[in-house]
Legacy VTK file of the C-alpha trace (Angstrom):
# vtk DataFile Version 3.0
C-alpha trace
ASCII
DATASET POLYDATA
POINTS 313 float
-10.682 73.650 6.564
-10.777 70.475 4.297
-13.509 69.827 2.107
-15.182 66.371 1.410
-17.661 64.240 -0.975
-18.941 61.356 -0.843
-19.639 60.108 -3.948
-22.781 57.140 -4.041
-23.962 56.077 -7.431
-27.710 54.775 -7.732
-29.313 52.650 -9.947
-33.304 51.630 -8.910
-32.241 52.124 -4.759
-35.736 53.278 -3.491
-35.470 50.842 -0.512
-32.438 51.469 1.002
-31.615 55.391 -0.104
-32.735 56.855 2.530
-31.224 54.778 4.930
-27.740 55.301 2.806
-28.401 59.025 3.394
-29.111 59.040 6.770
-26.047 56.375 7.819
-23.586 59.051 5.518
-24.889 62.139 6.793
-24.333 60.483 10.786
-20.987 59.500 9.767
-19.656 63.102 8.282
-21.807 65.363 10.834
-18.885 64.274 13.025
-16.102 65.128 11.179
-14.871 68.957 11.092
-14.622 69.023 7.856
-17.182 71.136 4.733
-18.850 67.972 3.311
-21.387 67.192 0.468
-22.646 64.413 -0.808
-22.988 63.795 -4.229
-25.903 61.378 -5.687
-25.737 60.318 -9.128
-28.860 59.026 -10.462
-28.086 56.554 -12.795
-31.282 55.996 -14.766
-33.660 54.601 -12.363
-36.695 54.171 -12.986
-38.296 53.717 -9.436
-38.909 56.074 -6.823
-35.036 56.558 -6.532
-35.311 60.070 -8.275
-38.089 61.257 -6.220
-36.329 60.404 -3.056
-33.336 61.977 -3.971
-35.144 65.538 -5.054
-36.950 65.310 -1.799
-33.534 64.774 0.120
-31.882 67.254 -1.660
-34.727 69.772 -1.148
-34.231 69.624 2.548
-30.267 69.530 2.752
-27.826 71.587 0.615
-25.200 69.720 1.488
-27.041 67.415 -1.151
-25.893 67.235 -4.955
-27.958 65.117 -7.237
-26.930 64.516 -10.734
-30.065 62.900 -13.057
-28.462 60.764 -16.296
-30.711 60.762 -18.990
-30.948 57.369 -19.131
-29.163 54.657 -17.407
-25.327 54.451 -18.204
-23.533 52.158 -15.869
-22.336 52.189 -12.091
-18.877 53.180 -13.617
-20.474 55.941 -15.759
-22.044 57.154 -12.344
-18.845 57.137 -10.453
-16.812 58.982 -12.997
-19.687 61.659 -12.983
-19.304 62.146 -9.452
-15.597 62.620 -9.888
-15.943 64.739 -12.433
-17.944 66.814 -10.689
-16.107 66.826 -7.438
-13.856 70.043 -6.070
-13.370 68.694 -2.471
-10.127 67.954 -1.515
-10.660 64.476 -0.652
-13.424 62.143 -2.459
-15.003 58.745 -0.654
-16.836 56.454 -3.396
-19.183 54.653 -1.757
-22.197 52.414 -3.067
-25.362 53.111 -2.216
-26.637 49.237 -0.757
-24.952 49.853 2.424
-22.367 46.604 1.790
-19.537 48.951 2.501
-20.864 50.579 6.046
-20.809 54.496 5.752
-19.811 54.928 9.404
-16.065 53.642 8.219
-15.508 57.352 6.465
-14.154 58.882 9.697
-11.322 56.156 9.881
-10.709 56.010 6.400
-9.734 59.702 6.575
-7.995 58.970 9.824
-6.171 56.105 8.291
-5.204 58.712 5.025
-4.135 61.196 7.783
-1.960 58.600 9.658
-0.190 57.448 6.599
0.152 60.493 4.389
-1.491 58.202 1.412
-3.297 60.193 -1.542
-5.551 56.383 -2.068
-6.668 54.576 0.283
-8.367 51.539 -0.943
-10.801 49.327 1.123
-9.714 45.420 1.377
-12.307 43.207 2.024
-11.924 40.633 4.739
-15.171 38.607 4.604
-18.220 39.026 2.086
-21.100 38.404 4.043
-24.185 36.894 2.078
-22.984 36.472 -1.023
-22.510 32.913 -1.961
-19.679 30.401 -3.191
-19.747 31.162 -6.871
-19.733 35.007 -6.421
-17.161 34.694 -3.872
-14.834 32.186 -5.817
-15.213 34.170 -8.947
-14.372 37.404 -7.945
-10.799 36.037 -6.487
-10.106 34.357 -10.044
-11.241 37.012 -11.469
-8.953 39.725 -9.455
-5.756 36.946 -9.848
-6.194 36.539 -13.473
-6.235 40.401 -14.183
-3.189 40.656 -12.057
-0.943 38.013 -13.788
-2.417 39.252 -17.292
-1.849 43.515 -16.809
0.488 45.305 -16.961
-0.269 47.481 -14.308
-0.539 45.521 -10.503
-3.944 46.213 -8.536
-5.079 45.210 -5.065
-6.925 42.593 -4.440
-10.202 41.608 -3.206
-11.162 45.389 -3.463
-14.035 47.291 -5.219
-14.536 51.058 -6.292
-15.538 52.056 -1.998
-12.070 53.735 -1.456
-10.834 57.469 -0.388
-9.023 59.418 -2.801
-7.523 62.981 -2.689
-7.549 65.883 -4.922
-3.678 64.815 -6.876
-5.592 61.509 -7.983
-8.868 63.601 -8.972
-7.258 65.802 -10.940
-5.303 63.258 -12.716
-8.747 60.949 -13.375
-10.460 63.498 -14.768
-7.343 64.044 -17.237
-7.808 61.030 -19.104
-9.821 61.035 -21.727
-10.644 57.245 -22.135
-14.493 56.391 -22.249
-15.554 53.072 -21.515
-13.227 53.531 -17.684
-12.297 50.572 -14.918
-12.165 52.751 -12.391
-10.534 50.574 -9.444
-8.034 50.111 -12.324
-7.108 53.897 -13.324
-6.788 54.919 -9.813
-4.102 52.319 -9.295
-2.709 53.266 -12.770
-2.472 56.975 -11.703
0.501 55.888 -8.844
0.947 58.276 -6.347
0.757 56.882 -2.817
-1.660 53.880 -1.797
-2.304 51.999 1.026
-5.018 49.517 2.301
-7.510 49.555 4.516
-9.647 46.313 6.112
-12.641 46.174 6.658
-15.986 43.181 6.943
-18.234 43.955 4.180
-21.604 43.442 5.263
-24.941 41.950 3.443
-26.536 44.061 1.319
-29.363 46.609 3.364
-32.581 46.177 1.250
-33.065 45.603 -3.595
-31.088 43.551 -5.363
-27.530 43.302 -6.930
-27.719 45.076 -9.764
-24.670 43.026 -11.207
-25.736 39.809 -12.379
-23.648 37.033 -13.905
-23.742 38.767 -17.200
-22.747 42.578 -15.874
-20.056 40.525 -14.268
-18.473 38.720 -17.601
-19.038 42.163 -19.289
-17.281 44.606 -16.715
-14.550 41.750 -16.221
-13.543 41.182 -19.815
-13.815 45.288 -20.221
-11.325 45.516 -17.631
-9.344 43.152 -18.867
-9.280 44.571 -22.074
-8.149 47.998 -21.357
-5.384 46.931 -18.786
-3.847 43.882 -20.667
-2.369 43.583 -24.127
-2.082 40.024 -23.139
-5.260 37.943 -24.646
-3.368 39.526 -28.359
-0.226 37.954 -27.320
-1.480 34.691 -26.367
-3.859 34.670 -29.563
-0.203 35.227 -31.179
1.277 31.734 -29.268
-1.736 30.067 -29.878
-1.707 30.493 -33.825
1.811 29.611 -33.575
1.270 26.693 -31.798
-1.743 25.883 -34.309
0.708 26.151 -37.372
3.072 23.836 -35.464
0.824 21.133 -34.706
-0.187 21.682 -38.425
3.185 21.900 -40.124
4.574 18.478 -37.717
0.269 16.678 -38.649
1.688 17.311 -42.565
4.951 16.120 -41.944
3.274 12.816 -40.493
1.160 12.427 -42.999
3.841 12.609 -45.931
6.085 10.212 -44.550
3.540 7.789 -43.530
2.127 7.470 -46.973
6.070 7.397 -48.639
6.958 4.862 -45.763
3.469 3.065 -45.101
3.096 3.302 -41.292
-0.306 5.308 -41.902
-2.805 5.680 -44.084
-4.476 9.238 -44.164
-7.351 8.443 -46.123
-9.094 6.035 -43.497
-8.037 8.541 -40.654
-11.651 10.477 -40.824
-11.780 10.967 -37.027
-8.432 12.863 -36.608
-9.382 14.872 -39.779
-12.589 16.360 -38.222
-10.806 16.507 -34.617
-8.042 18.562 -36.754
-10.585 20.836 -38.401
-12.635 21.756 -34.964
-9.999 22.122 -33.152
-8.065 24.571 -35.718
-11.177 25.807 -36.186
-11.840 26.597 -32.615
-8.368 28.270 -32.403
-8.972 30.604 -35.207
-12.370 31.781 -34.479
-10.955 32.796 -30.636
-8.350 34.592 -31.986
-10.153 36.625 -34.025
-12.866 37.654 -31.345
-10.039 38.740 -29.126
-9.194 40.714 -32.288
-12.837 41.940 -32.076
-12.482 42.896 -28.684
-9.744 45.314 -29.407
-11.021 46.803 -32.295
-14.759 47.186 -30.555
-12.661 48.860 -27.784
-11.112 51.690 -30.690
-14.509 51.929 -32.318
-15.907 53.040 -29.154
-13.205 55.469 -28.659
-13.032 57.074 -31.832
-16.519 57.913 -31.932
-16.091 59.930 -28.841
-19.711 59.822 -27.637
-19.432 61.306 -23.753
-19.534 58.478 -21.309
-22.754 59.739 -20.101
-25.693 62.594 -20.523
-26.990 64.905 -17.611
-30.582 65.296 -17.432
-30.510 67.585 -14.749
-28.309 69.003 -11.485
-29.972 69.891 -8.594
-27.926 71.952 -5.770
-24.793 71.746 -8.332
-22.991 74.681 -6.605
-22.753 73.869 -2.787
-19.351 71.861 -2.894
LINES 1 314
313 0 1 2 3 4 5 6 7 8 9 10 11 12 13 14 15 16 17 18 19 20 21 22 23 24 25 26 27 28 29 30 31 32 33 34 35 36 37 38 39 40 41 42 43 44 45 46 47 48 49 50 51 52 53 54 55 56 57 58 59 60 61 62 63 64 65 66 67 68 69 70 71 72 73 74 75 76 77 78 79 80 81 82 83 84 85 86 87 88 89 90 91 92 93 94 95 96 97 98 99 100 101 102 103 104 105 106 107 108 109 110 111 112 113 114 115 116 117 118 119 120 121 122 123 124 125 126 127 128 129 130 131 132 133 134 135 136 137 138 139 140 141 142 143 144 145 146 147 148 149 150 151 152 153 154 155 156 157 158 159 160 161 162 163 164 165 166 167 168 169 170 171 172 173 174 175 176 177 178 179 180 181 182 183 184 185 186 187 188 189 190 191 192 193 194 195 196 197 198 199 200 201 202 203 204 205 206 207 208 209 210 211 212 213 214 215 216 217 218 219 220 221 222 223 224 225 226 227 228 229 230 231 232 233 234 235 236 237 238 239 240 241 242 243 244 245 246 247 248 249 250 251 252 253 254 255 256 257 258 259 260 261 262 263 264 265 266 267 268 269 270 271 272 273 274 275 276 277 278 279 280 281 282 283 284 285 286 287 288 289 290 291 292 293 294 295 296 297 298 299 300 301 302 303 304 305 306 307 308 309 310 311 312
């Protein structure tokens, strides 16, 4: 018999975990299939732990893994991974967005086609609004044309995976993880499946604007050697425009069609915008070498305050 996990991160979910629960445990009670779930407390600091304990109490099928502090929803996913032996693994998150009654035809669909990934496409975002909406496509575009590596778009981490693509993510030995991105990076056979994603159940995002520029430039970052290349063209460019501005200058005082010293405008537009140039260049150089600091210190991407029903997968 196949074995499952779901795998739901939580961060501050008291209103709608036990909802979450109930709508996953309906969906995999019919299934024939040994399943657990797997909760990974990310740091809350609601009643999301006490919940949890309480549901876990009642139901071995329950795992809950306790951070000691909060770490990230990526952080949380990769610790359910990590601590997954089932043969197939759903990540799911726990505001109900992505409905848990889908699991039976996403293993149907991974039956049907053989895949080892099946990622969830999103056909319609209901409730969020314009900016969210219109961002996230630029933002899925722009990685794509900038990395090296091609991912599908309008998707997020809710997607099946088998045990070929687990094994091979909890290989890598990277820290600060996009996961979306390392499970297309891994290969291996993927397909797509569509779905509505509905409004979220009950809380509040817990990605604002800023999460957003963060985990975007950090995935950007780790799957593009791109921003270094164009900082290369651009300080080309820059020394071109500079070299050609001297050569201007020279000949129009030798010849007398300009005179530099009166030219204080174009001077300070000159300075600003070389300036400007320079100083982005050298935080994409920051980037990168914030991105090796992190590494080399090899700090574990998170810290496990506690496991409670570790052993039932």
């Amino acid at each position: 018999m196949q074995t499952l996990s779901i795998i739901v991160p939580c961060y501050n979910e008291e209103s709608v975990i036990e909802a979450c629960y109930a709508r996953i445990k309906s969906a995999i009670n019919k299934l024939d299939m040994k399943s657990q779930i797997i909760f990974i407390n990310d740091g809350s600091y609601d009643r999301t732990d006490s919940i949890l304990s309480s549901i876990a109490d009642a139901d071995s099928q329950v795992t809950v893994i306790g951070f000691s502090r909060n770490f990230g929803h990526q952080a949380a996913v990769c610790a359910g991974i990590n601590h997954c032996r089932s043969d197939i693994a759903i990540i799911i998150d726990a505001d109900l967005q992505d409905p848990p009654e889908l699991i039976p035809d996403l293993i149907r669909h991974k039956e049907e086609t053989q895949a080892n990934v099946v990622y969830c496409v999103r056909k319609t975002r209901t409730g969020e609004n314009r900016f969210k909406l219109w961002s996230a496509k630029f933002f899925y575009r722009t990685l794509n044309r900038l990395s090296e590596v091609k991912f599908p778009l309008d998707t997020g981490d809710f997607r099946l995976i088998d045990s070929k693509v687990i094994h091979e993510f909890n290989s890598l030995k990277e820290r600060g993880k996009y996961i979306r991105g390392l499970i297309s990076w891994v290969g291996f056979k993927q397909v797509p499946f569509y779905y509505e994603r509905e409004i979220r159940y009950a809380g509040k995002t817990k990605y604002p604007l800023r999460k957003m520029i963060f985990f975007g430039s950090n995935a950007l970052l780790y799957f593009s050697k791109k921003p270094l290349q164009i900082a290369i063209s651009l300080g080309f460019t820059v020394m071109l425009i500079g070299v050609l501005m001297a050569i201007w200058y020279i000949f129009g005082r030798i010849f007398g069609y300009t005179n530099a010293e009166s030219g204080w405008t174009s001077i300070m537009i000159a300075i600003i915008f070389f300036g400007g140039i320079q100083l982005l260049t050298i935080g994409v150089l920051g980037q990168y070498i914030g991105i090796l600091f992190d590494e080399v210190k090899e700090r574990p991407e998170y810290i496990i305050e506690k496991i409670q029903n570790e052993n039932n997968g």
